[in-house]
N, C-alpha and C positions, 0 to 999 in steps of 0.2 A: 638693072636700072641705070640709065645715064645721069651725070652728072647733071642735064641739065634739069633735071627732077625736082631735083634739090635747090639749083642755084637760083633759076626762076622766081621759085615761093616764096624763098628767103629775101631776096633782090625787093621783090613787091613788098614783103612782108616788111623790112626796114626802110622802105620811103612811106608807106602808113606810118609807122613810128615816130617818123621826122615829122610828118604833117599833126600827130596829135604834140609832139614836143613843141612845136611852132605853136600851137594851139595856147598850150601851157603856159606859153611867153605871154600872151594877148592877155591872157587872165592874172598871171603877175602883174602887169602893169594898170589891171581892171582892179586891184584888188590894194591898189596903192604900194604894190613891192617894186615899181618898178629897175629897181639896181638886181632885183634878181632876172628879169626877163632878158637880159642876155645869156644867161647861163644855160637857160633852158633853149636860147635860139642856138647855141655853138651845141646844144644837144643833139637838136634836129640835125643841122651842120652836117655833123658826124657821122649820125645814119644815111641821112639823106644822098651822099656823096657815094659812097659803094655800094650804095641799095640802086639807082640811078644808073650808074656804070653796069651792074650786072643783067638787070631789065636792055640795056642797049645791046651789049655783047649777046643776047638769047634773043632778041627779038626775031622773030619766025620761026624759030624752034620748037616743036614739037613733042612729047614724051610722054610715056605712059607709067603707071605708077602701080603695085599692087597698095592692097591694107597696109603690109607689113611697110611696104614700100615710104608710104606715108607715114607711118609709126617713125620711121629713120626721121625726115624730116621735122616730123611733131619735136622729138627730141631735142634735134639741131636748135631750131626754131625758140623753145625755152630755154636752153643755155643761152643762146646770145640775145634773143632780146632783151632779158633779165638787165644785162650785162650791161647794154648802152642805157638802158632806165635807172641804174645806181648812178650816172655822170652831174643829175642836178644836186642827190642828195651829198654828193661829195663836193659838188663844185662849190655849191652854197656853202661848205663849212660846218653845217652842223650835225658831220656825222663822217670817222675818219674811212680808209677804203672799205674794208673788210665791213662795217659795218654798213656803208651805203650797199653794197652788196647784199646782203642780208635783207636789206630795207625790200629793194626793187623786187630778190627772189619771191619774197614771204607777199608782195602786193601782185607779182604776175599768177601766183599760181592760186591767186583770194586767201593766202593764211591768214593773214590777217593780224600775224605776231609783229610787233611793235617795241623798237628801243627806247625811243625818244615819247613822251605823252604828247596829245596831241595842242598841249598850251602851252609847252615849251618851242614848239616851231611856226613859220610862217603860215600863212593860209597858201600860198602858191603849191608849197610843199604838201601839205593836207589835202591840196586836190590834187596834186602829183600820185601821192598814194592813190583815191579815191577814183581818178580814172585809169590807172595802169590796175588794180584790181577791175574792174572794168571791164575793160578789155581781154583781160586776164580768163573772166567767166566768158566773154563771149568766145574766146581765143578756147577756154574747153568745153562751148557747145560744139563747137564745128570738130574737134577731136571726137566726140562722141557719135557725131552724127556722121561723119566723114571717114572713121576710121574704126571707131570700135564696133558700130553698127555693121560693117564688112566684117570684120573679123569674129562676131558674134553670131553670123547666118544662123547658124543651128542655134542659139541658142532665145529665147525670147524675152530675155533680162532685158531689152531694150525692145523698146513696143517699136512695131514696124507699121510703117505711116507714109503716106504719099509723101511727107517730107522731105522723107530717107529712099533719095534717087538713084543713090552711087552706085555703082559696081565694082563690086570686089576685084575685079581683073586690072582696071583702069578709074581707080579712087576721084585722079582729077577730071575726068569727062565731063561729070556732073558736081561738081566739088565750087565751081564756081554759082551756079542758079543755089546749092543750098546756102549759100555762103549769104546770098543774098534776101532770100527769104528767112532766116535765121537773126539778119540782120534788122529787119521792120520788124520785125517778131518784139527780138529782144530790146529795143530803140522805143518802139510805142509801149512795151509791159513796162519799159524805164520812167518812158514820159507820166505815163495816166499816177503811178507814184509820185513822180516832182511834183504833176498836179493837184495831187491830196496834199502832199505837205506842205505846200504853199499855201492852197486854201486854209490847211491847218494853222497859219501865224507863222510858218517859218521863214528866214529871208531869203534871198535866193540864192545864195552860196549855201546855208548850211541843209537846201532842199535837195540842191546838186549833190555833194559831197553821201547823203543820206541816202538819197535815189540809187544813186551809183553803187555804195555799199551795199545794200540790201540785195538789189537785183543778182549781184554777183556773188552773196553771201560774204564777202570778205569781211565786211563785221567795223571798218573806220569810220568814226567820229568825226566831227567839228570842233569838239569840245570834251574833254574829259569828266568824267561820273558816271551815274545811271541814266537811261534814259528822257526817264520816268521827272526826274529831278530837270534836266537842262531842257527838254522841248515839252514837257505833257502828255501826259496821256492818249491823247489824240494821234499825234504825231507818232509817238511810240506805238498804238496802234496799224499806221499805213508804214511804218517800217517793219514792222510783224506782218504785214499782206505780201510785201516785199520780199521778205525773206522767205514765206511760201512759196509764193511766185517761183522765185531761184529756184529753190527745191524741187520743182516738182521737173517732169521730163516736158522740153521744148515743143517735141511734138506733136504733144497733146492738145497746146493751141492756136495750133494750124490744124489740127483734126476735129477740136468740137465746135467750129462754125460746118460741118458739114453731117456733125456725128454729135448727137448728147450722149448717149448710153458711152460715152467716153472717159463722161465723169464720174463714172461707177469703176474705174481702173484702179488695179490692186496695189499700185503704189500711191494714188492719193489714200486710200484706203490704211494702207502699212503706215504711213508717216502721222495720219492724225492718230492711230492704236497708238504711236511709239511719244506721240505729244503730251496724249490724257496720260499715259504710265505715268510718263517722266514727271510730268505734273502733279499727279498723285505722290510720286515719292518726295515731289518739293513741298507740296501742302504739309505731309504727314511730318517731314525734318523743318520746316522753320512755317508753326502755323499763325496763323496771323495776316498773311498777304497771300490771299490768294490770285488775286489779278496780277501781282508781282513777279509769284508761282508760273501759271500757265505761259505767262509772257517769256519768262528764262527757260524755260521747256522748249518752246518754241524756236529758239534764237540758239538751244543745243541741236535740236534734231537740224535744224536747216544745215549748220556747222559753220553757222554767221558768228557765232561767241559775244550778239551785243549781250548788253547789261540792263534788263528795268531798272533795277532799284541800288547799283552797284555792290559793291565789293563781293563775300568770297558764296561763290556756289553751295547750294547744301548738296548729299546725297553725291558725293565724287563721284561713289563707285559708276553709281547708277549711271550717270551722266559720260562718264569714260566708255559705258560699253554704248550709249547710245550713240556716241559722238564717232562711235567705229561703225556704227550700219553707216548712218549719214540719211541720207534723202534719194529722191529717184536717179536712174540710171539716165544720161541725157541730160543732167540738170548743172548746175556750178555749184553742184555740194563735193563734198570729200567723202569718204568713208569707202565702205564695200557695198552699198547699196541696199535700199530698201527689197528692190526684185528678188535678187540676189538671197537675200536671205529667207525670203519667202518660197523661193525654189528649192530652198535645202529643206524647211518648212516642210513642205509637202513632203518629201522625198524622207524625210522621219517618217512621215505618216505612212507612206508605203509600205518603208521596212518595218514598224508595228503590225500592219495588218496582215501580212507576209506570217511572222514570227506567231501570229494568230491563228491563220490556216496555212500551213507551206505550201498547198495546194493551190492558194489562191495567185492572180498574177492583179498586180495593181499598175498599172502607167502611172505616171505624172504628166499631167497637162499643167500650162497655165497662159494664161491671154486665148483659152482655146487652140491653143497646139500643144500635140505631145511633145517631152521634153527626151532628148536621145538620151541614154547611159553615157555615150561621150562627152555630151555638153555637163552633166552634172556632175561627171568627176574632173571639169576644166573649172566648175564654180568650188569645188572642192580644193583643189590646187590656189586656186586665187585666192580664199579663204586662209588658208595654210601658207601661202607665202606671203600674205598682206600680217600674219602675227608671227611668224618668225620675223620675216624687216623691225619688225617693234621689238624684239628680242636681243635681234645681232646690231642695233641702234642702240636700242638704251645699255650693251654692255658698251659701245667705241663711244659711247660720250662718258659713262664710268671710268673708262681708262685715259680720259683727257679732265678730269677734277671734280666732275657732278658726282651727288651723294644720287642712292640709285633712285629714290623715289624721284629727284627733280628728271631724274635720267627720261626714264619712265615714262612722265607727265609730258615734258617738252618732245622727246621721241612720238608721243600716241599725238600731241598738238599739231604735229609737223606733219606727219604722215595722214593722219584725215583732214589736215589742211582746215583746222579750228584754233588759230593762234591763239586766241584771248583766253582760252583754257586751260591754259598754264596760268595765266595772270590773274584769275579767280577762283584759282584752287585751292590758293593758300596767301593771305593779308602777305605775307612778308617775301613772295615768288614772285618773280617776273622775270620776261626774259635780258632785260637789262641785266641779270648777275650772269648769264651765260660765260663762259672764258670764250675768248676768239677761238682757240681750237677747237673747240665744238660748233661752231657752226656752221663750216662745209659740209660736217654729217648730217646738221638741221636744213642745209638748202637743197643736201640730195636726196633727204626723206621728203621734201615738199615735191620734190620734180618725179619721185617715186610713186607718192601721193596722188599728183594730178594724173599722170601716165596709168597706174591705177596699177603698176608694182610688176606682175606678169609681163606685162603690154610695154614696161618700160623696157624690161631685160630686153625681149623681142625686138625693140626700136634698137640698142645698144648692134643687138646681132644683125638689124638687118645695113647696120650704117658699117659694115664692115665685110657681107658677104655680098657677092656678085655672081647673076645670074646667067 
């Protein structure tokens, strides 16, 4: 792979940045912060300036790319955007380096973990969050669809769809048409939301900022409490369609305007079974609200972490293992996937019926294709390395001051990319008591996280070997 692979995407990828930071400015000063809207223009500035310069130096340049090719890139691509997105939360003051870092990683990759509450900062800032998670989800549909869908050929954990044009040989061929049909997709499932919650009484900042979070599952407020409490019921409603939305895989729809038997697909399927549990087990521990119930079920499995009725979760356990499947494969959730575990699913089921007749030979299909023996010990491997990472994570934050259950909770937060899950684990937890030393291991388990832990290592190898 040639350097200019890499430098191309990135060059593009950091003048987008500059122009939503320019963006940011317009709304600080829409939003009466004007003394902060230069802060955020010297943001853009900054990208804008060598994102510009590299797009000039490649123009006519040509290159071809594999998956893994792209996996390097994806990598690159999250270290440094992150990186110029922490410059407002620093510039502005309320928040010193390390921690504006934090802030940017935890909203690129939709964690959604939070130091500062959202009524201690400016509204510029709140939407600062609110569109860099944003972006962030749309930043890993196109990872999914562009990269891990190549990399996945044999396996069917990601539903294949006219969507998903790429070619594994040369990732960017087609990398730009999905980019852009990914982009109405996810832009009008954001709008038809703004437009419920506005209908609902909301005003049009705290519809944006809500829109934005849901879609992307990152899980930021307007305003700190339960939902349920600050906008109503209503509202808290189309922020739960929202967080669906996110959850499920992108594309599905772009597939059921031409396909309904679409909506019989075994991860919308997987996520409402893992809604009604989760809900059953929140009914069963704190009864009395069950609207309250399904709603926090909801806003676990997506790996959004809002709050109906705030404070602390019932039923941890429960909710920690749900918070590790996550939602569909293709979607802006965290976890290991809803498919995913349905493929191991079946694949019990073989080996019982196996252990029943040894004579007998069972396949595994599922979406209607059989599943190879290679691909299912690659979901096994991914399975096994996404809970060691939570393992060899919560002992390097043990050995930097966390007692090990915080270890534990913030590690499993960071890595299925459900920050608020820490924060409603336990009344007197949050990630404000983190020590600074633990948190470059909290922003590599997020980039771990999104990359989706295998696919990360793979990105690390391919940004160092040459073919």
């Amino acid at each position: 792979m040639t350097p200019v692979a890499f430098l191309r995407p990135l060059g593009a990828l950091w003048v987008l940045f500059a122009g939503v930071a320019l963006f940011a400015a317009f709304v600080a000063a829409a939003v009466g912060e004007p003394h902060l809207a230069p802060l955020f223009g010297t943001t853009a500035l900054i990208a804008f300036v060598p994102g510009i310069f590299i797009l000039t130096a490649t123009r006519g340049l040509k290159s071809r790319a594999s998956a893994l090719d792209a996996l390097g890139l994806a990598l690159l691509s999250w270290i440094t955007a992150p990186a110029m997105a922490a410059l407002p939360f620093w510039l502005t003051g309320y928040f010193d380096p390390i921690d504006a870092v934090f802030e940017a990683y935890s909203a690129v990759t939709t964690t959604g973990a939070t130091l500062l509450p959202a009524d201690d900062l400016p509204r510029s800032l709140i939407f600062w969050r609110a569109i860099l998670g944003w972006l962030g989800g749309y930043a890993t549909l196109l990872l999914a669809i562009g990269v891990f869908a190549a990399l996945d050929r044999d396996v069917p954990a990601i539903r294949k769809s006219a969507l998903l044009t790429l070619r594994s040989d040369n990732v960017f061929s087609h990398l730009p048409l999905a980019a852009k049909r990914v982009a109405i997709i996810y832009s009008v499932l954001t709008s038809l939301v703004w437009l419920g919650l506005l209908f609902a009484g909301n005003g049009l900042f705290n519809a944006t900022v809500l829109s934005m979070s849901a879609i992307s599952t990152s899980g930021y407020t307007p305003t700190d409490g339960g939902l349920l409490e600050s906008i109503g019921p209503i509202s808290t409603i189309w922020v739960m369609v929202g967080c669906l939305v996110g959850a499920l895989n992108i594309a599905l729809f772009w597939d059921v305007l031409r396909d309904r038997s679409v909506l019989r697909d075994p991860d919308i399927l997987g996520i409402f079974a893992l809604i009604v549990g989760l809900g059953g087990f929140f009914v069963l521990a704190r009864p009395g609200t069950p609207f309250s119930d399904v709603l926090d079920a909801t806003f676990i499995v997506t790996t959004s972490g809002f709050s109906a009725g705030g404070g602390v979760i019932p039923a941890l356990a429960a909710s920690i293992f749900v918070a590790l499947i996550g939602g569909a494969a293709a979607s802006t959730t965290g976890g290991i996937k809803v498919s995913r575990i349905l493929l191991l699913w079946k694949r019990m089921g073989a080996e019982l019926a196996v252990l029943s007749d040894p004579r007998s030979v069972v396949p595994v299909s599922f979406r209607g294709r059989r599943v190879r023996e290679s691909a299912l010990v690659g979901i096994w491997a991914y399975v096994l390395a996404f809970v060691a990472a939570i393992g060899v994570g919560t002992i390097a934050l043990a050995s930097v001051g966390l007692d090990f259950e915080t270890a534990f909770l913030a590690m499993t937060a960071a890595l299925a990319n459900i920050g608020p899950l820490l924060d409603q684990s336990d009344a007197l937890t949050s990630w404000r008591q983190i020590p600074d030393e633990a948190k470059p291991i909290l922003i590599s388990a997020m980039i771990l996280g999104r990359l989706e832990v295998l696919a990360a290592i793979a990105a690390i190898w391919a940004l160092f070997k040459r073919k």
